[in-house]
ROSE-687248 format. One record per residue (C-alpha): x, y, z; residue in one letter. Coordinates in steps of 0.02 Angstrom, whole numbers, padded with zeros to 5 digits, always signed. Layout:
REM residues N
XYZa;...
***
This chain:
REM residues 820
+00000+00000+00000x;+00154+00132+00053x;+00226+00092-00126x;+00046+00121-00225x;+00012+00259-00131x;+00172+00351-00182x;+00142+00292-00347x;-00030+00374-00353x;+00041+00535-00280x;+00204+00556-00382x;+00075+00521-00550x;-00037+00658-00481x;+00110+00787-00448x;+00142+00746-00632x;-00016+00780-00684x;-00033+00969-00611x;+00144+00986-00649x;+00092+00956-00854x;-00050+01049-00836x;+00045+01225-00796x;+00085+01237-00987x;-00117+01217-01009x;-00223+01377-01026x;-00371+01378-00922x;-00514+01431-00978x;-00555+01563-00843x;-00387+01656-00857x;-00439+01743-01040x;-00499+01902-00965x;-00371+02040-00888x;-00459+02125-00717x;-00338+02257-00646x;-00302+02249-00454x;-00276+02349-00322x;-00153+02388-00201x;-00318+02455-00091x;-00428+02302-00052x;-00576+02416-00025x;-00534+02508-00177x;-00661+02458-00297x;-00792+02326-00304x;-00721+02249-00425x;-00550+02194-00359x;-00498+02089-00208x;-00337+02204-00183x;-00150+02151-00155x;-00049+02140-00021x;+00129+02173-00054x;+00234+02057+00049x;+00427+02014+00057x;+00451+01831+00060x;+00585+01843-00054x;+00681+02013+00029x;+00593+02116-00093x;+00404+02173-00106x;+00305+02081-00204x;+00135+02052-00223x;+00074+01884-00114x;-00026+01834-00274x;+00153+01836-00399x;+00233+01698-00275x;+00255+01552-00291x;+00226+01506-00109x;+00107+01472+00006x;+00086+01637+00103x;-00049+01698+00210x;-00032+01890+00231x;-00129+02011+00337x;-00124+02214+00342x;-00180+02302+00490x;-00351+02339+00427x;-00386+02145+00414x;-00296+02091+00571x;-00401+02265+00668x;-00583+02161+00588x;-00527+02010+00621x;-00474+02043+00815x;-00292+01975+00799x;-00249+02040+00975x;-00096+01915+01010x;+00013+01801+00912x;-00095+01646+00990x;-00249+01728+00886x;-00153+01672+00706x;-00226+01512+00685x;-00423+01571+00674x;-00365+01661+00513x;-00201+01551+00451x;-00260+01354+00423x;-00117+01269+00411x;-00049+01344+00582x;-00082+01268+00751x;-00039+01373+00913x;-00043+01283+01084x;+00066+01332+01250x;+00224+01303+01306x;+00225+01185+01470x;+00336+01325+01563x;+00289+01496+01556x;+00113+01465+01441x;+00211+01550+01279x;+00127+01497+01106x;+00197+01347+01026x;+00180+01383+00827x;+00172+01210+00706x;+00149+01225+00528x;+00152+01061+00433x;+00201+00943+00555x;+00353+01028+00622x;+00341+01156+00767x;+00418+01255+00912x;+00397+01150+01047x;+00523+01180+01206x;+00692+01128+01177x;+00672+01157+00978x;+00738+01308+00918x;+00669+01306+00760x;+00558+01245+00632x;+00442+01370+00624x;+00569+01533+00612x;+00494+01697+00687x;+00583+01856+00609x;+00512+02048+00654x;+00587+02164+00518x;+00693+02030+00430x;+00771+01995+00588x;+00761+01818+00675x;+00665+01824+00860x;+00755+01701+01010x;+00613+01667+01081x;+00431+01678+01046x;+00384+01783+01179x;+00446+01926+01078x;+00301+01863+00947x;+00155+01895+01075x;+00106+02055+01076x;+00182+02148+00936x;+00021+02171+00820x;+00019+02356+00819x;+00066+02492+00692x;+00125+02344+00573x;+00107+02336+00392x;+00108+02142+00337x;+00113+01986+00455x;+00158+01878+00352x;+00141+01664+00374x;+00240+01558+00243x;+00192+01374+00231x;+00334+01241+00203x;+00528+01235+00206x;+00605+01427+00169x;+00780+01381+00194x;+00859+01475+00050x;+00802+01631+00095x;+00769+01618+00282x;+00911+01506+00322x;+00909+01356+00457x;+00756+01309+00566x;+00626+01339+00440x;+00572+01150+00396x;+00397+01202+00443x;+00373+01396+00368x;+00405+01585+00444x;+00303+01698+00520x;+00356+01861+00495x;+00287+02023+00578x;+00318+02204+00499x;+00300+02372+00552x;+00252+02523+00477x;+00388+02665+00425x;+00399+02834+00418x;+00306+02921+00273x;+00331+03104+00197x;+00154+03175+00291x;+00161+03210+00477x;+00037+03109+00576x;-00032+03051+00736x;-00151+02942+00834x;-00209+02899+00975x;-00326+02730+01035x;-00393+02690+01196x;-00502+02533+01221x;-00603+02448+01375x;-00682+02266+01373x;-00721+02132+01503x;-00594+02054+01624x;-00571+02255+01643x;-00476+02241+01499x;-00378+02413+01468x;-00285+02462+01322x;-00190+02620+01257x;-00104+02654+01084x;-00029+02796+00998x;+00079+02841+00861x;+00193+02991+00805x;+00270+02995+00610x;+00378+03146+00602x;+00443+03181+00425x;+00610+03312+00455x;+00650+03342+00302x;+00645+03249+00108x;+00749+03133+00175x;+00754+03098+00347x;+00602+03036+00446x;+00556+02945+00628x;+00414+02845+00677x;+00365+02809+00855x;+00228+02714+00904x;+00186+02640+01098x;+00057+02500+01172x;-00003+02458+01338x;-00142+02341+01394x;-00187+02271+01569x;-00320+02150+01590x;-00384+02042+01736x;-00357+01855+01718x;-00480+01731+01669x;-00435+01564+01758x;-00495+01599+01961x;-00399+01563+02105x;-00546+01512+02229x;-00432+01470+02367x;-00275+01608+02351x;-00164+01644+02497x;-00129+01812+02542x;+00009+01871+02413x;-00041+01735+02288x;-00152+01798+02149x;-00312+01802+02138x;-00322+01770+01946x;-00209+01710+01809x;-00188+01691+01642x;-00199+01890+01652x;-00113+02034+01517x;+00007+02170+01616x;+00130+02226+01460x;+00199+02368+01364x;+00293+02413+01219x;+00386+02552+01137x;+00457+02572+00943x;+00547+02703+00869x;+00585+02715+00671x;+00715+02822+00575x;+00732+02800+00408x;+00833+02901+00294x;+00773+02888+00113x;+00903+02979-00042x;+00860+02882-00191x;+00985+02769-00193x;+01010+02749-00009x;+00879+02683+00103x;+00921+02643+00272x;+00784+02599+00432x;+00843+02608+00605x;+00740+02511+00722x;+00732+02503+00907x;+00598+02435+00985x;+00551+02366+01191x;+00430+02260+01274x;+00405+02242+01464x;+00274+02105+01542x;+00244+02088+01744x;+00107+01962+01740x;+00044+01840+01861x;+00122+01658+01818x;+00053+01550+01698x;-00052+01381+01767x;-00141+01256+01712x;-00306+01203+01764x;-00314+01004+01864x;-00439+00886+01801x;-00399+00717+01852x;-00293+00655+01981x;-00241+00463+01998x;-00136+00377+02140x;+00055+00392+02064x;+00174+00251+02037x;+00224+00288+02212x;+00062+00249+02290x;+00041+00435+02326x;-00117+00501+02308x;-00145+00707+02293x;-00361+00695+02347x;-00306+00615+02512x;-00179+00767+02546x;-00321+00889+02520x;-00302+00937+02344x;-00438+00994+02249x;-00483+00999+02058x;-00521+01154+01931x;-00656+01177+01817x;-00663+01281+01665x;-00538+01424+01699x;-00540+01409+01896x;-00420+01333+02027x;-00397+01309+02204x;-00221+01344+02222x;-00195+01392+02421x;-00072+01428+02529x;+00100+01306+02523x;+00080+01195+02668x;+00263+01208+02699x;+00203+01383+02782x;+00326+01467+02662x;+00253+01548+02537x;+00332+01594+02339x;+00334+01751+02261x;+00255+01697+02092x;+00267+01793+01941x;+00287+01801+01754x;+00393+01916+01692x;+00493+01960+01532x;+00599+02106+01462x;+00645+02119+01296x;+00733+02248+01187x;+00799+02244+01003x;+00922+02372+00877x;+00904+02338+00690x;+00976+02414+00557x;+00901+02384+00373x;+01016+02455+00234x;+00976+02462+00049x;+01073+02523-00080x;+01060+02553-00271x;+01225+02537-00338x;+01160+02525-00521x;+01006+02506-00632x;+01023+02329-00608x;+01133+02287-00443x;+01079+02329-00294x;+01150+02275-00100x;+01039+02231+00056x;+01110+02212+00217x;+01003+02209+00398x;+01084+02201+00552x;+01013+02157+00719x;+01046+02131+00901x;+00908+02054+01028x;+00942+02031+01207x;+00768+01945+01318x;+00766+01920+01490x;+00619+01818+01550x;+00573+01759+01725x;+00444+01649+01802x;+00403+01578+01939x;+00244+01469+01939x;+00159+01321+02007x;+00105+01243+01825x;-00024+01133+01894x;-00094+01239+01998x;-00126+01123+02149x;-00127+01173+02314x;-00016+01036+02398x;+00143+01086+02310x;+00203+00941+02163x;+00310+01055+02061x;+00365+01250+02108x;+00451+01296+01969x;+00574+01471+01970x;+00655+01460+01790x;+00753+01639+01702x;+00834+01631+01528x;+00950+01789+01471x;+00984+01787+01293x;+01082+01883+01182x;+01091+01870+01003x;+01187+01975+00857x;+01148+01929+00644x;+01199+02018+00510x;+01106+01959+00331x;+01206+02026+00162x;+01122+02020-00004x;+01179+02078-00165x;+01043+02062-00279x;+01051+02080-00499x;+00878+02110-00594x;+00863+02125-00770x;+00709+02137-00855x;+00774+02153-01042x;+00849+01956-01014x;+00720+01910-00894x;+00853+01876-00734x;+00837+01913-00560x;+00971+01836-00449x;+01034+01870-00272x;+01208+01810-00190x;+01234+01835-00005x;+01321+01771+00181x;+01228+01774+00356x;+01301+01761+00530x;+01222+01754+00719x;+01274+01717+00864x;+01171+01663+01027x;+01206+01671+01197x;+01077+01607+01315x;+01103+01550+01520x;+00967+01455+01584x;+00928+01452+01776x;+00810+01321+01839x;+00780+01310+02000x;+00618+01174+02043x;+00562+01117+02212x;+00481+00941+02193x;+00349+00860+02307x;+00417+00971+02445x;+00240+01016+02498x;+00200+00816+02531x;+00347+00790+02602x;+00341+00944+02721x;+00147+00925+02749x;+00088+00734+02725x;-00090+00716+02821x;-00068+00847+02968x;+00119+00776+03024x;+00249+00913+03111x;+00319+01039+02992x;+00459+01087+03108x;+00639+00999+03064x;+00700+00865+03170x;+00522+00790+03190x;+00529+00595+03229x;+00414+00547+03088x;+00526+00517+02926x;+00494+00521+02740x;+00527+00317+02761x;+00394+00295+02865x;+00262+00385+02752x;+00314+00345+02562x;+00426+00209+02563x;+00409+00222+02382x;+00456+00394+02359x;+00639+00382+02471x;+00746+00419+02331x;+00641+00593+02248x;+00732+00735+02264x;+00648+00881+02352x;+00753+01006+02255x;+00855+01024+02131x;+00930+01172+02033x;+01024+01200+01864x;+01121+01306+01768x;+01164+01317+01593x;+01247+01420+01478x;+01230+01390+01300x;+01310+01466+01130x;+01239+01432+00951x;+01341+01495+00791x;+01271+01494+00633x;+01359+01529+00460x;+01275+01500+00283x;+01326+01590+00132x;+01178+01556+00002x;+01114+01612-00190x;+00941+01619-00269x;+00880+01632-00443x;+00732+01666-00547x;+00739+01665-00760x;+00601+01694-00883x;+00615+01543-01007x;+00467+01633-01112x;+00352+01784-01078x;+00254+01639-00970x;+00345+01513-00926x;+00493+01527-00792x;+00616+01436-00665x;+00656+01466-00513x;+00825+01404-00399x;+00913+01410-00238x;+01046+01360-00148x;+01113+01389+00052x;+01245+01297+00145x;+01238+01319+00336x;+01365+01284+00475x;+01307+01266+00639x;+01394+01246+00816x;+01319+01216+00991x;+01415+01221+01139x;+01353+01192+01335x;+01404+01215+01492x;+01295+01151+01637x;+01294+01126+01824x;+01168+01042+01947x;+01125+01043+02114x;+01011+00933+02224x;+00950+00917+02407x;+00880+00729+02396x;+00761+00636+02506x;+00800+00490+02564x;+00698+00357+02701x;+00786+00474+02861x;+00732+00626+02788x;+00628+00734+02918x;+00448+00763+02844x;+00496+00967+02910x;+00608+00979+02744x;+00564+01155+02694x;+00578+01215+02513x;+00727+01321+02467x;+00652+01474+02352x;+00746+01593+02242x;+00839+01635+02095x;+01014+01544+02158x;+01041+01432+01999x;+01178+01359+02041x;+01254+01232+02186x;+01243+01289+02355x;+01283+01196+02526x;+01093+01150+02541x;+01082+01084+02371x;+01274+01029+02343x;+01324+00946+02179x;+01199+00815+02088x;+01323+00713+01999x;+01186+00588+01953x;+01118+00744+01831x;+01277+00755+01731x;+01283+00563+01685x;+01316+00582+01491x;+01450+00727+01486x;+01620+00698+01431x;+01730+00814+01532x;+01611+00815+01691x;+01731+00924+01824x;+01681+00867+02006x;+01795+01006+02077x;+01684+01154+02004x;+01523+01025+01953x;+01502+01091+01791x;+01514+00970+01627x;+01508+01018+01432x;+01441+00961+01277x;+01479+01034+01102x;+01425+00957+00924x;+01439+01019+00750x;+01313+01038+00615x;+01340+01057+00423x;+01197+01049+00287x;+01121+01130+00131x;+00955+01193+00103x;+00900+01192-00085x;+00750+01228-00207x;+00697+01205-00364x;+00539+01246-00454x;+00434+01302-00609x;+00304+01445-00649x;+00181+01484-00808x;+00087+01629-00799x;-00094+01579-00890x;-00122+01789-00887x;-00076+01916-00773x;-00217+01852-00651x;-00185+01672-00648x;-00013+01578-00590x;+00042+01433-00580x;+00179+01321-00485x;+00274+01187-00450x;+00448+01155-00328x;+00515+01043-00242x;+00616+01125-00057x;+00749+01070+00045x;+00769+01115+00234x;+00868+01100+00375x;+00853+01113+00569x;+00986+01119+00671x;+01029+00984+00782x;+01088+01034+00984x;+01117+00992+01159x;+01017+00920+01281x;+01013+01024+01459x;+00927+00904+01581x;+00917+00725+01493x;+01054+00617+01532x;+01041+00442+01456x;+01164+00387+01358x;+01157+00439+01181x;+01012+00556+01223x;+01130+00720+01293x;+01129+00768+01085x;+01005+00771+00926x;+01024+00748+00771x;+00978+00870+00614x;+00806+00877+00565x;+00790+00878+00385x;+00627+00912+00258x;+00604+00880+00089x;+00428+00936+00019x;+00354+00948-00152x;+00221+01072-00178x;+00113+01128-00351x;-00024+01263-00355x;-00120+01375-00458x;-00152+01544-00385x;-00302+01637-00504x;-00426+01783-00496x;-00553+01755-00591x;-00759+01814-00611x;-00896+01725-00567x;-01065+01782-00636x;-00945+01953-00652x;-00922+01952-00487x;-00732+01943-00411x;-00665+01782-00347x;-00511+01717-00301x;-00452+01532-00286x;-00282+01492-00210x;-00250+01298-00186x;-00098+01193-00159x;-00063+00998-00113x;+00085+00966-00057x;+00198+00817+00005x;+00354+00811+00128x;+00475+00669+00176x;+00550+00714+00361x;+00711+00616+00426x;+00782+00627+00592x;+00628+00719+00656x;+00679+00803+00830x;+00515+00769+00961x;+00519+00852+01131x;+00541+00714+01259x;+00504+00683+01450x;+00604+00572+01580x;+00595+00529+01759x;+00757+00490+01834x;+00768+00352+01996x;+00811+00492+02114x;+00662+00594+02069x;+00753+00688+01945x;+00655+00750+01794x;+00721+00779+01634x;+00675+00868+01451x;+00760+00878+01283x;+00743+00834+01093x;+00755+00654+01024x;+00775+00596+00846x;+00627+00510+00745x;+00679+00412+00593x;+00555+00460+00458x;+00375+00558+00454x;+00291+00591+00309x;+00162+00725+00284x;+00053+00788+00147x;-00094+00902+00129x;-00187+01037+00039x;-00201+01214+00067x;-00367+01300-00022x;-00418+01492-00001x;-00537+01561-00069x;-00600+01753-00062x;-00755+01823-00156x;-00880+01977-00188x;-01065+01907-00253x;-01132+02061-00228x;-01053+02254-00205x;-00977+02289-00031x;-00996+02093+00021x;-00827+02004+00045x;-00826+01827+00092x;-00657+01718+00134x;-00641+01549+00156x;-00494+01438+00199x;-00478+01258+00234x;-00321+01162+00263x;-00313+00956+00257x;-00138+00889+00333x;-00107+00674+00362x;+00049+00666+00443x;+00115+00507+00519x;+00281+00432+00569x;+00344+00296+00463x;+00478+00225+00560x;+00509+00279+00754x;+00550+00180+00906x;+00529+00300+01034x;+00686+00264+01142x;+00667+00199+01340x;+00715+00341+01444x;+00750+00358+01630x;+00786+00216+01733x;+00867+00106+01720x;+00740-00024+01711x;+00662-00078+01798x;+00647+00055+01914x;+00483+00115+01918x;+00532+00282+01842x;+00593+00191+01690x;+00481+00210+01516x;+00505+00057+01402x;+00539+00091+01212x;+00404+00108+01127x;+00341+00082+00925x;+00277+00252+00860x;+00275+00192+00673x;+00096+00239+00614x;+00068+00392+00733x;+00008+00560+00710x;+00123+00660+00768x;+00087+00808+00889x;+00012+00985+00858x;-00068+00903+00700x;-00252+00924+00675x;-00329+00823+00509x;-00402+00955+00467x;-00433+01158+00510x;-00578+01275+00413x;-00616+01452+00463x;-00724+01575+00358x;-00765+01784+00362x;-00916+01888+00301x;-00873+02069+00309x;-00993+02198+00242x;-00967+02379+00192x;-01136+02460+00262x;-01094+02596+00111x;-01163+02758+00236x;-01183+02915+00155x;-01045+03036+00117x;-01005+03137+00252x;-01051+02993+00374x;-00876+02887+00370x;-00874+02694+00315x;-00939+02584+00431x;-00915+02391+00389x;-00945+02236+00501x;-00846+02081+00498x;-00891+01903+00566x;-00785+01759+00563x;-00765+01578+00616x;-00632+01450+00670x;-00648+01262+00676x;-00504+01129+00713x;-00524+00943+00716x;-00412+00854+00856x;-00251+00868+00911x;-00125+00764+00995x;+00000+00846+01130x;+00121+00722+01192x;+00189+00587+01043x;+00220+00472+01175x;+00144+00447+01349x;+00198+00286+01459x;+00095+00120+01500x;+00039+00205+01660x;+00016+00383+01621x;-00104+00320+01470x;-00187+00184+01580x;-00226+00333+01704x;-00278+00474+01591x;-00233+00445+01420x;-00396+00532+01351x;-00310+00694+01415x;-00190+00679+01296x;-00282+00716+01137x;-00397+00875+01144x;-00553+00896+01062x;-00587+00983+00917x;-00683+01146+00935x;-00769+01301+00833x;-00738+01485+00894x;-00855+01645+00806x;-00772+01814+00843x;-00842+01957+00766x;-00836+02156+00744x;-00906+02321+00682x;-00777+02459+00611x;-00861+02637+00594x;-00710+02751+00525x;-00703+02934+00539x;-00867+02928+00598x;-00994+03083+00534x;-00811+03159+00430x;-00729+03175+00602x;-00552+03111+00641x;-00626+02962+00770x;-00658+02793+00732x;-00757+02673+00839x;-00739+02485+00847x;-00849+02361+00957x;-00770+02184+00957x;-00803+02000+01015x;-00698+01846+01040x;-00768+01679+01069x;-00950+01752+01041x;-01013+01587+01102x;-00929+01552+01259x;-00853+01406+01190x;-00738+01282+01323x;-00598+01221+01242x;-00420+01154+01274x;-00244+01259+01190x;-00133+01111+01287x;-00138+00976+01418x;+00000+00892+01526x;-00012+00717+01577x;+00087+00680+01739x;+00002+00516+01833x;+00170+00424+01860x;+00256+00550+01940x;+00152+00656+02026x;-00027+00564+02004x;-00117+00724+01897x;-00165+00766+01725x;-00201+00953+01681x;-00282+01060+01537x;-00240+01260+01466x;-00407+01317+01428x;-00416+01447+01273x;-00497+01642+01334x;-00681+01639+01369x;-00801+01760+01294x;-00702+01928+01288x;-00773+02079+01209x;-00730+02261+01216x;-00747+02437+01102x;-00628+02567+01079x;-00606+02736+01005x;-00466+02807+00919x;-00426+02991+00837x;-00316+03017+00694x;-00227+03209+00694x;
***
């Protein structure tokens, strides 16, 4: 069946491929666009995008591309990053497990923790470390821009899965100013404004500002004093400044741009609790389940309580320059620098009797420089680029986690004080060798080099090819050191937990040799270790247009891309403390067209497409026989994947625009043993190998629709345009973990998959309302109060709990805004 099926698809590649030299018969009319997609009734409009480092319309690629202006993502209520997938099929967003940041997967590759690629996230051309820099950035933009498939040769490494690329507004020749002020439920409050100052012809600046605080949605029915009261909450601001000089031949931008967040931690709601492989069972100790978006997260029976927070600081420089050195050759280069600072500390399941208390801070620093020097020449029909890219990361991780200290300190109404006569032994037998707390430090440094080319030549006025090459060098070094207070059966149940952003060994939590197993050049004297490896690979593409008219194109390429391999911080089996290169190769044919339909404007976008995957790098999970947990990136052998990506936008009648999108993905390993981890066996803490082959892997729903009706309510002149936009957002299932033990799936496997769900979300836009400078806008999220999952955690072996992330309820707001 593998072999037929191949067959069937390679013959039906063919078969679009061939039919790209056919004419269709819609394509025999011209209809002129716009750059304006309200300009006429007529048109659909064009968004200009650059995909390829220059702007282009998104209908002339030949790529999958989803783009968005500000208008559309204002209608559409885009208010975070996480809000991308009701309007972008093909994209699934879930959470992180450690400080609730989005997870983006396009096409069966994604950004799961320990990945660093795979989806790339660039702001102004210049790659993000982390995507909490991605959140909240949706204001005074141009473009956001969400490329499907592998984009090595122009994006570099760690793009197997696409890009998502965010860009901002610069300064124009007219001064101009606004500001926007907003209120909605959860006391939602939110402030914007904007200054574009032209100076002279040639030199401008652009500075534009956001703040929004809102109460959170998930309740904390049992807080402590100190503890909040609410999570899942928005406390964050941001600042950007633009100066561009513009002289003709000279263009240069000069970016700098901030965001601050001081939120309450991130936590997951309990649903099911199960005695643990230990015996231990979190009802008896007084724990309590959540419901939809509430907790009962009390006071820490240690009698010492955290200081929880979420909190992140991030600031970037970029420099884009662009010069015109002839009529034909012309040289890009953009700089930047990014340095992020974020710090949490959270109890993730948000259970009262203390499992996991979790204080974690990553620094980051990060410097790339991207040369281009590109040749275009119409009269031969040429346009080819050369160029060389260098960064460099530098990124210490602090993890500091206290585990089960709450049982151990509070079992059942026993002594808290040290030195009581009842021991851990006597309680748990089972759980004599957990550790109570452990901390670790890393510091990790990630080079890249690539020096790459790409080329595009008109065989005919119709018919052209397209090429590109990239070679990429990549080296990861790491440093680490641990340090661990175990229990053990004399341990005093009065163990108190040791709080605090002290990352590295201390005389309460000396040296954990057990946690730097797997290092080469472990150094017991200052109990640090190292790990280095060395990545080399090329990314590559090939592909084919015909344009049937100047309204209808067609495609078909086959990509190449690459994802650096790295170091494992906290898993130490043998063989595991590395991963390999993930690699994609994906064909992909299309036929972009806009065409009439009982003379009414339609467009039709559709693509299939088919990858091959090889050492596919899957976030992993291990339990160590002293407690100890541990997370990384393992290797699958082979996953195949292939789809179809269909949009469709159309006007039956004047001022009626209707979009519709649909995406269809099947993605499945082929061959994967997922390895045994932990241990050894058969300590209870040990997982067995197990056979994957046939699975879906994670963050992949079958299938994802979501649809828009806006309507231009065409007012008088003199009255402003009001228009009203409604739109929907359905996603089948989707699978979190690839691989949950015997005992975690006997106790609560269902938790593992969550169910698909439908979200409306709606608004009305009333600009320059009556010919004044103010616009109004009343908008919805979630009109229907749907309940529904973003990401779940199974935990039964260890700790004896499952949890869920529920998405935002119903949120809704209006704001008002005044342009001078």
């Amino acid at each position: 069946m593998r072999v037929k099926f191949d067959r069937m698809l390679a013959v039906s590649l063919g078969a679009i491929s061939m039919a790209l030299v056919a004419e269709p018969a819609f394509a025999n009319e011209e209809v002129n666009t716009s750059a304006d997609p309200q300009a006429s009734d007529t048109t659909l409009g064009e968004i200009v995008v650059t995909a390829r480092k220059v702007g282009e319309s998104a209908q002339s690629l030949p790529i999958t591309i989803s783009a968005f202006t500000s208008d559309e993502l204002q209608s559409k209520v885009i208010l975070s990053a996480a809000d991308l997938q009701t309007v972008t099929p093909g994209l699934t967003i879930s959470n992180n497990a450690t400080g609730g940041v989005p997870v983006f997967a396009i096409r069966g590759t994604s950004t799961e923790l320990g990945i660093d690629g795979g989806v790339a996230l660039y702001f102004n051309d210049v790659p993000l470390i982390s995507t909490v820099g991605m959140m909240y950035s949706f204001y005074d933009v141009s473009t956001v821009e969400i490329l499907k498939g592998p984009q090595g040769t122009q994006f570099g490494t760690n793009t197997t899965g696409g890009t998502i690329s965010v860009r901002t507004k610069r300064p124009t020749s007219e001064f101009e100013a606004s500001l926007k002020a907003g209120y909605g439920n959860f006391n939602r409050r939110e402030f914007e404004g904007m200054v574009n100052i032209p100076v002279n012809d040639v030199i401008g600046f652009r500075f534009a500002g956001n703040y929004v605080k809102r109460d959170g949605y998930v309740k904390n029915l049992d807080a402590a004093p100190g503890f909040p009261s609410s999570y899942q909450d928005e406390n964050h601001y941001s600042l950007r400044g633009t100066m561009s000089i513009d002289t003709g031949p000279l263009k240069n931008d000069l970016i700098v741009d901030y965001y601050n967040r001081d939120e309450a931690p991130y936590v997951a709601v309990p649903v099911k609790f199960a005695p643990s492989l230990s015996g231990m069972s979190l009802p008896a100790l007084g724990a309590k389940l959540g419901t939809y978006n509430t907790i009962h997260l009390g006071p820490n029976v240690t009698g010492r309580q955290p200081d929880l927070f979420g909190k992140a600081s991030l600031y970037g420089i970029q420099n884009r320059t662009e010069l015109e050195v002839s009529d034909n050759l012309s040289l890009r280069n953009v700089f930047g620098y990014r340095n992020d600072d974020t710090h949490t500390h959270e109890v993730p399941p948000g259970i009262s009797v203390v499992t996991t208390d979790v204080q974690r801070q990553d620094k980051a620093s990060q410097w790339t420089d991207d040369l281009t020097l590109r040749y275009e020449n119409s009269d031969i029909g040429l346009k080819a680029s050369v160029g060389g890219y260098y960064s460099f990361l530098r990124r210490t991780t602090g993890i500091n986690a206290n585990v089960l200290q709450g049982i151990f300190a509070g079992f059942a109404g026993f002594p808290v004080a040290p030195g009581s006569s009842i021991t851990l032994g006597d309680v748990f037998p089972g759980l004599a060798n957990y550790v109570v707390s452990v901390n670790n430090f890393e510091t990790k440094e990630i080079r890249s080099k690539a020096i790459y080319a790409n080329a595009e030549y008109e065989l005919t006025d119709t018919l052209g090819v397209q090429g590109g090459f990239r070679y990429n060098w990549d080296t990861v070094n790491s440093n680490v050191t641990a340090g661990s207070n175990l229990a053990n059966p004399n341990t005093p149940l009065g163990s108190l937990p040791i709080f605090g952003a002290d990352f590295k060994p201390t005389q309460a939590r000396p040296c954990d040799t057990s946690s730097l197993i797997g290092y080469p050049d472990f150094d017991p004297a200052y109990c640090s270790a190292s790990r280095g490896a060395k990545f080399k690979a090329p990314s590559w593409l090939f592909g084919i247009t015909n344009k049937f008219s100047d309204r209808v194109l067609g495609y078909a390429k086959i990509s190449h891309g690459y994802l650096a391999g790295g170091t494992n911080f906290t898993l130490r089996d043998a063989g595991r403390t590395t991963f390999e290169p993930e690699k994609n190769t994906m064909i992909e044919v299309g036929v972009k067209a806009d065409w009439e339909l009982g003379d009414r404007p339609i467009r039709t976008n559709v693509a299939l497409y088919h990858g091959r995957i090889s050492n596919k790098q899957v976030f992993a999970n291990a339990n160590y026989p002293n407690g100890g947990t541990g997370f990384g990136v393992v290797n699958a052998a082979k996953e195949t994947v292939y789809g179809l990506d269909f949009e469709l936008r159309f006007s039956p009648v004047d001022r009626l625009t209707l979009d519709l999108n649909y995406n269809y993905i099947h993605a499945k390993f082929d061959e994967f043993i997922y390895p045994g981890l932990g241990g050894p066996a058969p300590d209870p803490s040990y997982v067995p190998p197990v056979d994957l082959s046939g699975a879906t892997p994670a963050q992949t729903p079958k299938h994802q629709l979501n649809g828009s009706i806006t309507y231009d309510w065409g007012l008088a002149e003199g009255q402003g345009s009001l228009s009203t936009t409604v739109s929907g957002y359905y996603t089948s299932s989707i699978t979190q973990a690839n691989r949950l033990g015997d005992f975690d799936r006997a106790a609560g496997g269902e938790l593992n998959t969550l169910a698909g769900y439908f979200l409306a979300n709606g608004s009305i836009n009333w600009s320059n309302v009556m010919n004044s400078p103010v616009s109004l806008q009343i908008w919805g999220r979630n009109l229907f109060n749907k309940h529904y999952g973003t990401a779940s955690q199974v935990q039964f072996a260890t700790f004896g709990y499952g949890t869920v992330t529920f998405g935002p309820p119903r949120t809704f707001g209006a704001t008002v805004s005044v342009a001078f």
